[in-house]
C-alpha positions as CSV (number, residue, x, y, z in Angstrom):
1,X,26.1,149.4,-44.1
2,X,22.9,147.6,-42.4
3,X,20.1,149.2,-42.8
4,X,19.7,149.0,-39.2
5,X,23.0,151.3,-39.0
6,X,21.9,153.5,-41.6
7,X,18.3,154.1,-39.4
8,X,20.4,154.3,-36.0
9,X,22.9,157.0,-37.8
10,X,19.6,158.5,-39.6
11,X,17.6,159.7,-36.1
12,X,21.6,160.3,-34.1
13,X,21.7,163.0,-37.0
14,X,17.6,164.3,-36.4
15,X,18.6,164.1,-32.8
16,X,21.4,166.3,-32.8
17,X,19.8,169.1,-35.1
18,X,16.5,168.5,-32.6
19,X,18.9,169.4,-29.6
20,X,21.1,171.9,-30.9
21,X,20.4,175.1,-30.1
22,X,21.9,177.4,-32.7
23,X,19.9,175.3,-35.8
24,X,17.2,177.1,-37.0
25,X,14.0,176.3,-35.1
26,X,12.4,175.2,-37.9
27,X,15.0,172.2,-38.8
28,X,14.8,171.6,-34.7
29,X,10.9,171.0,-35.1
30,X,10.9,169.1,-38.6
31,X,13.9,166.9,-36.9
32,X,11.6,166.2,-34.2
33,X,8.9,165.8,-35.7
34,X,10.6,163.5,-38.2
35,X,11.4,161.2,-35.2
36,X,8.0,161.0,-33.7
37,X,7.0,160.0,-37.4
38,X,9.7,157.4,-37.2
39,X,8.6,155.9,-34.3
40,X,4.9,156.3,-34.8
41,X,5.7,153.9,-37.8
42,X,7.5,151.5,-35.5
43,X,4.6,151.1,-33.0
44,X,2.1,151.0,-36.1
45,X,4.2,147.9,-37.9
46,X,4.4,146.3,-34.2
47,X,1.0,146.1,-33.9
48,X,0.5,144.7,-38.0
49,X,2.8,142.2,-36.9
50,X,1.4,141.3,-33.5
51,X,-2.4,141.2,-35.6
52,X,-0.7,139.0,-38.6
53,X,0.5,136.8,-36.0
54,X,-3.1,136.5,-34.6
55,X,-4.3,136.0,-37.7
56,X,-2.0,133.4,-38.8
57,X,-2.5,131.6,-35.3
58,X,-6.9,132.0,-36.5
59,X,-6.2,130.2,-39.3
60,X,-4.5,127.3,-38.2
61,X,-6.9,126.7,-35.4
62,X,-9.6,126.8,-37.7
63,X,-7.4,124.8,-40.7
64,X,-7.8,120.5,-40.9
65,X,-3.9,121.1,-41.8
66,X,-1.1,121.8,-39.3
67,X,0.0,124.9,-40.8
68,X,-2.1,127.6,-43.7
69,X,-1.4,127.7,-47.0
70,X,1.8,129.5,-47.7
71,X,0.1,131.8,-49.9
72,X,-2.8,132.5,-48.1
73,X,-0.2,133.9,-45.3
74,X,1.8,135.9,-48.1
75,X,-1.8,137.5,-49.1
76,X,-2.3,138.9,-45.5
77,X,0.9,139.9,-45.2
78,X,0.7,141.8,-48.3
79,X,-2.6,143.4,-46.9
80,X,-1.0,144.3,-43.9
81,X,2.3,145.8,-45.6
82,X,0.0,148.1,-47.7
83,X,-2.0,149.3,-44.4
C-alpha cells in the first residue's frame, strides 16, 4: 500500500471517529484535531517547497552556470526538511 493510500485511509478513519456521535468526545476532538495537525503540515511543506523553489530559481539567476550545484540545492533542501 502507497503511502498516499495509507494517509487517505489514515484521516477516512479520524474522520469517521470526528463525526460519529456515540465515540467519546474526547477521541472526536483528538481525531479532529489530529486532522487540522495533518493539514496544517501540508500547507507548511507547500510553502517550504514553494520558498525552495524561489531559492533554487535565486541561485541560478545569480549563478555564471546554467543550473546550481547539485549539492548546494541538497543543503537547502535539507535545511528546509528540518524547519
Amino acid at each position: 500500500m502507497s503511502f498516499a493510500a495509507r494517509y487517505s485511509e489514515a484521516v477516512e478513519t479520524l474522520r469517521e471517529i470526528m463525526k460519529t456521535a456515540v465515540a467519546n468526545p474526547s477521541a472526536r476532538v483528538a481525531a479532529a484535531k489530529a486532522i487540522f495537525e495533518f493539514a496544517m503540515k501540508g500547507i507548511e511543506l507547500e510553502d517550504h517547497e514553494r520558498r525552495l523553489a524561489e531559492i533554487e530559481e535565486t541561485l541560478r539567476d545569480k549563478s555564471e552556470i546554467s543550473e546550481p550545484r547539485t549539492d548546494d540545492i541538497d543543503e537547502l533542501r535539507n535545511t528546509v526538511a528540518r524547519m
